[in-house]
C-alpha positions as a printed Julia matrix, in Angstrom:
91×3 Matrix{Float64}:
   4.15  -16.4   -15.5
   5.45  -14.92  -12.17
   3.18  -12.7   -10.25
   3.74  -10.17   -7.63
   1.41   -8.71   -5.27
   1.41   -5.2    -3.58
   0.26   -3.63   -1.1
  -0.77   -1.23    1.5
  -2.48   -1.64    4.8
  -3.24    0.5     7.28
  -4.98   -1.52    9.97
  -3.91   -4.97    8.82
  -6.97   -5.9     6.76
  -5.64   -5.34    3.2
  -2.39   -7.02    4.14
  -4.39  -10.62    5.06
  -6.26  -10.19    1.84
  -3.73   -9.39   -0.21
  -1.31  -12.3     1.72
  -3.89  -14.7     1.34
  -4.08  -14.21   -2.82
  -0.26  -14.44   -2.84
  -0.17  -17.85   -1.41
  -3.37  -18.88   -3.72
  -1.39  -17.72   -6.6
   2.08  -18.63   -5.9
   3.31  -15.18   -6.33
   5.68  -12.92   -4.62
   4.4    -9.83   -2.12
   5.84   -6.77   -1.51
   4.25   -4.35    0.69
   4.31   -0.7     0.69
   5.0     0.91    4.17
   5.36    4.39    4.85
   8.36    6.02    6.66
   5.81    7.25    8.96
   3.17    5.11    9.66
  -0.25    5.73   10.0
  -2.24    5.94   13.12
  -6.51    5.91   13.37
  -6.78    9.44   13.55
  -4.29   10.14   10.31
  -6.87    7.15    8.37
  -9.72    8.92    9.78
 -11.11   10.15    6.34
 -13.86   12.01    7.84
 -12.16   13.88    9.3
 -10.88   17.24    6.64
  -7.74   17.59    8.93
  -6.58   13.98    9.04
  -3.43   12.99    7.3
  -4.91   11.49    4.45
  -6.91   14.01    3.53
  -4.08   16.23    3.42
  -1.9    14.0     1.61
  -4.88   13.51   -1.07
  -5.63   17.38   -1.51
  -2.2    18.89   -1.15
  -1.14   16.12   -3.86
   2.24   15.35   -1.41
   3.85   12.06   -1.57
   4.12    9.62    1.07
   7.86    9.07    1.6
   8.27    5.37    1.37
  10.57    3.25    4.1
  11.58    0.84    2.0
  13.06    1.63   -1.25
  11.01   -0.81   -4.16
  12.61   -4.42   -4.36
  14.03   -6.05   -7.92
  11.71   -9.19   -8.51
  13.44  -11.22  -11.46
  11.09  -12.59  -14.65
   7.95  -10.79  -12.61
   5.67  -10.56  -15.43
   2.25   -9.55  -13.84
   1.57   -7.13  -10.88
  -1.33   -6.71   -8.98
  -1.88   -3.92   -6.67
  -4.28   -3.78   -3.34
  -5.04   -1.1    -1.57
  -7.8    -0.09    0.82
 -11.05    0.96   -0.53
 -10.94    4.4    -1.57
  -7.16    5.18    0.35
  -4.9     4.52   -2.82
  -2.67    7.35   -1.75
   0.49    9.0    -3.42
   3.54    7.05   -2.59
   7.11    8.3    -3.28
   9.18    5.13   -4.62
């Protein structure tokens, strides 16, 4: 069974976790990566007026830069995200 992992890191961490399980597992990654990244202060969840926040309460999509990838005879998927960040993504 061929399994692919995504993603989406902000600062880096998610993406070594989630790289590290692909290799463990033999499985393919694909990584999520808005057209716009993300800078401290837009992650700064504390903050009411950060990017996030506004994203998550105004219920916009993140535009996407990279349109999602065909992964032939991909049977399972496992998504990783950052604790408590999972936010709307445009595909």
């Amino acid at each position: 069974m061929k399994t692919l992992v995504i993603f989406f890191s902000a600062e880096g961490k998610t993406a070594g976790i989630a790289k590290q399980f692909a290799a463990a597992k033999g499985a393919d990654v694909f990584e999520i990566v808005p057209e716009q990244p993300y800078t401290a202060a837009d992650i700064r969840w504390v903050n009411p007026l950060a990017r996030c926040n506004k994203e998550k309460m105004g219920k916009r999509m993140c535009p996407l830069r990279e349109v999602w990838k065909t992964f032939p005879n991909t049977i399972r998927c496992i998504s990783a995200f950052p604790s408590g960040t999972a936010q709307r993504l445009m595909w």
